[in-house]
Residue, then its C-alpha position, 0 to 999 in steps of 0.5 A: x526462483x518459483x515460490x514454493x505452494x505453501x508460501x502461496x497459500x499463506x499468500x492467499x490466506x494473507x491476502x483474503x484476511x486483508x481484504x476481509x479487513x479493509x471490509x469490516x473497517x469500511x476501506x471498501x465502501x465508495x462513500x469512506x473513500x470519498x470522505x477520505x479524499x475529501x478529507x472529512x472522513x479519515x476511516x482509511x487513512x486510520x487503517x492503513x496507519x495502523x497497518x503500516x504499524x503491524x506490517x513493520x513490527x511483522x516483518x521485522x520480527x520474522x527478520x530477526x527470526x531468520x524466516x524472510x529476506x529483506x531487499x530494498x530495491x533503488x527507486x526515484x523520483x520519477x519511479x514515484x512521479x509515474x506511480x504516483x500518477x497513475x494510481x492518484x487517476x485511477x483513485x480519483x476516478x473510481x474511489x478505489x485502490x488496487x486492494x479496495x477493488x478487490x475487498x469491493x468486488x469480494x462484497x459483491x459491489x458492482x462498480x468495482x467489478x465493472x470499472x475497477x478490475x477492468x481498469x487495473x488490467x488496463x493500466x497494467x498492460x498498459x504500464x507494460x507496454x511503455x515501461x521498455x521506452x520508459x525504463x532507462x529515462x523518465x523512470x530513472x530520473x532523480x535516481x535514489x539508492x536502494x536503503x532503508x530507513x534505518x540504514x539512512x537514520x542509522x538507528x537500529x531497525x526496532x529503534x526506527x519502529x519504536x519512534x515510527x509506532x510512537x509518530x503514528x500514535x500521536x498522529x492517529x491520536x490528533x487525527x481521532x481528536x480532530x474528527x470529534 
């Protein structure tokens, strides 16, 4: 099904506030990410915890509202092993991560725009190369189903965000402390 040019622009829209905001809150300067990888600044790790916060209470309040569909897909542990792999290599090679490189180059850095966006097209294609031999082997290993974290609680789902949203606030909260 081709999405609609609305839901594109929201898409676009979506997407250019996201990187704006990963800029304001420094997740796109080289120096934050080395500090987060060397676990003396934890700048990013704030941000995408926060947003994990928001992206949940979002998209289950337009679930409830009947305005999106959400379908789980199954994954594994090899899913996880590869992707897992790949990304940790390009982060730790360059301090960027797909949506990083895309703040960074729409800053205006260099290194990003040089190394990043080439480097994502390279392991794209070549993820795309392998995946038909990989699909049905390492791929599938340690296959698990396709459920969510309320179905495997059996919790309601507001309830699962009330105690996720609670562990991310004390968590945040000894990360802040910690860092003082």
């Amino acid at each position: 099904m081709r999405p609609k040019a609305s839901e594109l622009t929201w898409g676009l829209f979506f997407g250019i506030l996201f990187g704006f905001l990963l800029h304001k809150g420094g997740a796109t300067d080289y120096d934050v990410i080395l500090g987060q990888l060397l676990l003396t600044d934890f700048t990013v790790l704030k941000i995408m915890l926060s947003a994990v916060v928001v992206g949940a209470v979002g998209i289950h309040a337009l679930q409830s509202r009947g305005r999106v569909k959400l379908s789980p897909s199954s994954g594994s542990w090899g899913k996880n092993a590869v992707g897992g792999l790949i990304f940790g290599v390009g982060f730790g090679l360059l301090g960027y991560c797909p949506g990083t490189i895309a703040g960074a180059i729409g800053s205006g850095r260099l290194d990003a725009l040089v190394g990043g966006l080439p480097g994502i097209l390279l392991g794209s294609w070549l993820f795309a190369v392998v995946y038909p031999r990989a699909k049905d082997g390492l791929l599938q290993k340690g296959a698990f189903r396709d459920v969510t974290l309320p179905e495997l609680l059996r919790l309601p789902r507001w309830a699962v965000i009330g105690l996720l949203s609670a562990a991310i606030g004390v968590l945040l909260a000894v990360v802040e402390k910690a860092a003082l």
